[in-house]
C-alpha positions as CSV (number, residue, x, y, z in Angstrom):
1,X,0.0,0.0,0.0
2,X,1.4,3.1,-0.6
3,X,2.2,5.8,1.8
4,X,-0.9,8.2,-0.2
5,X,-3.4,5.3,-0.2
6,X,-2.5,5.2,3.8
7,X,-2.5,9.0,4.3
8,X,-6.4,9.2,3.1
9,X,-7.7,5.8,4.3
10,X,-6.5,7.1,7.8
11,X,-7.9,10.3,7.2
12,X,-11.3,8.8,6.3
13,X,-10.9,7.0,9.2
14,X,-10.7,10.0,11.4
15,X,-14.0,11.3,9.6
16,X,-15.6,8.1,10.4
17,X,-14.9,7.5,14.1
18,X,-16.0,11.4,14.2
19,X,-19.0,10.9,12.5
20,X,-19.7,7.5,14.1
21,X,-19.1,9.8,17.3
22,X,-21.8,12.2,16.6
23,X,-24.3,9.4,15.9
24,X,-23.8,7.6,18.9
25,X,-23.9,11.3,21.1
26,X,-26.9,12.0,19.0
27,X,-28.7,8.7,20.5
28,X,-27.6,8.5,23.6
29,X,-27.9,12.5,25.0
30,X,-31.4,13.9,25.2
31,X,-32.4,16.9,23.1
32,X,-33.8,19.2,26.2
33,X,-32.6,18.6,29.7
34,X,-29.8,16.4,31.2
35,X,-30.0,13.2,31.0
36,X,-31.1,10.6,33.7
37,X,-27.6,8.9,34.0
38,X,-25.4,11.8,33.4
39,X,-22.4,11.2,35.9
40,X,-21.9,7.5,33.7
41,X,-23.0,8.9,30.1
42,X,-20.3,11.4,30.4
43,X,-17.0,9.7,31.3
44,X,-18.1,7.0,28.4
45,X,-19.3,9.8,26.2
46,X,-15.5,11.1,26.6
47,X,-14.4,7.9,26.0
48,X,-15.7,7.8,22.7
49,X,-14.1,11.3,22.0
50,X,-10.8,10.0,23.0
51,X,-11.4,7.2,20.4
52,X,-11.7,9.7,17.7
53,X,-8.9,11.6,19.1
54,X,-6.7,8.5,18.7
55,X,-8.3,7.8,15.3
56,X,-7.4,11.5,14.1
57,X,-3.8,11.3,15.9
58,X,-3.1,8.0,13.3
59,X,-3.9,10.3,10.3
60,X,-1.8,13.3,12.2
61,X,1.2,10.8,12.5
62,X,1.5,10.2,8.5
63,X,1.7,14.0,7.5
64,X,4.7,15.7,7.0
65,X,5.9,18.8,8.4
66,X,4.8,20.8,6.2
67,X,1.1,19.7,6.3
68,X,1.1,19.7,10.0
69,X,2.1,23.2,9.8
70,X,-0.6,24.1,7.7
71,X,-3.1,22.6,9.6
72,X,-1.8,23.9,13.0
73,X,-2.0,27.3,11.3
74,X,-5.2,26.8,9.6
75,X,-7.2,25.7,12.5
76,X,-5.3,28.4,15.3
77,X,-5.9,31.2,13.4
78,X,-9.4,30.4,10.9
79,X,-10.6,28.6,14.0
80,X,-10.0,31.7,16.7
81,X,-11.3,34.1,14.1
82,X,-14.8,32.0,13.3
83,X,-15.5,31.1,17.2
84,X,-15.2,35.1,18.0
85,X,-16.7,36.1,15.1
86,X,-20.0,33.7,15.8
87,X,-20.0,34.6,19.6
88,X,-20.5,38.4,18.5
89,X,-23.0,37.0,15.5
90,X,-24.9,35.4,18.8
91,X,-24.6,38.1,21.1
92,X,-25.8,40.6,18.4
93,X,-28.5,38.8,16.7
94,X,-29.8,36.9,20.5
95,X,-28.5,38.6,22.9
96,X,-25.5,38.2,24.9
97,X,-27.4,36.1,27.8
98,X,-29.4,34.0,25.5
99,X,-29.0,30.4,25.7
100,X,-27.0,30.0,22.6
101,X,-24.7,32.9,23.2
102,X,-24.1,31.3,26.7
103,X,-22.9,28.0,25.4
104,X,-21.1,29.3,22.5
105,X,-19.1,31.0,25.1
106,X,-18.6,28.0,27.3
107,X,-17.6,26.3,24.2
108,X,-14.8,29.7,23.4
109,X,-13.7,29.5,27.3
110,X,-13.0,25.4,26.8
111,X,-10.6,25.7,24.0
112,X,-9.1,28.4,25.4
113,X,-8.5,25.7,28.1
114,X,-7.6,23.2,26.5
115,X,-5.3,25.4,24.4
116,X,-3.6,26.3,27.6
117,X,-3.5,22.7,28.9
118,X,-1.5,21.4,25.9
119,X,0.5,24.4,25.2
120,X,1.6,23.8,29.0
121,X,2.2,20.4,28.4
122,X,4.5,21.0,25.4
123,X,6.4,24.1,27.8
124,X,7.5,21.6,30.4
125,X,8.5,19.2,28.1
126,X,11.3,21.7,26.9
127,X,9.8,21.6,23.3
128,X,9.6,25.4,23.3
129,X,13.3,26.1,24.0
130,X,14.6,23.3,21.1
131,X,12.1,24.5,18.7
């Protein structure tokens, strides 16, 4: 097989386990309200998100430099610029303490965690100082 064929089976594979990810959210997490068994549903819920995690960091593992670069670039910058311009979309066109303008910013305030989490991560392992 060659490395190509591998490159986009692996990335359909990511698409898969995220869409197969969506499906079983979609099923399992009620449309309005929590749901009965929330404290198990959400550990196994983040389980399944790990498993697409995993699935996307095979496809991540086969690009090269170059394409990670683009990618890291592509979803820092066109993914910071479309979450703040849809928060002030929501805030103008809803209100800023509607529902949706409310979880859109909970949503914003997680990245920026996560962000910080990993970028933290990548600090202490002296990655910064060799790169």
């Amino acid at each position: 097989m060659s490395h190509r064929t591998k490159y986009w089976m692996l990335c359909a594979l990511a698409f898969g386990a995220s869409a197969l990810a969506g499906v079983i959210i979609g099923k399992t997490v009620p449309a309005g309200g929590a749901s009965g068994n929330a404290a198990l549903l959400f550990p196994l819920l983040l389980g399944v998100c790990g498993l697409v995690m995993a699935a996307g960091w095979l496809w991540w593992r086969n690009t090269d430099d170059l394409q990670q670069q683009g990618q890291l670039i592509s979803w820092y910058w066109g993914g910071t610029f479309g979450a703040l311009a849809m928060l002030v979309y929501l805030a103008v066109f809803f209100g800023r303490h509607s529902d949706l303008s409310l979880g859109a910013t909970y949503l914003f305030f997680a990245q920026v965690g996560g962000f910080f989490i990993v970028w933290l991560v990548w600090r202490l392992r002296g990655r910064g100082q060799s790169e």
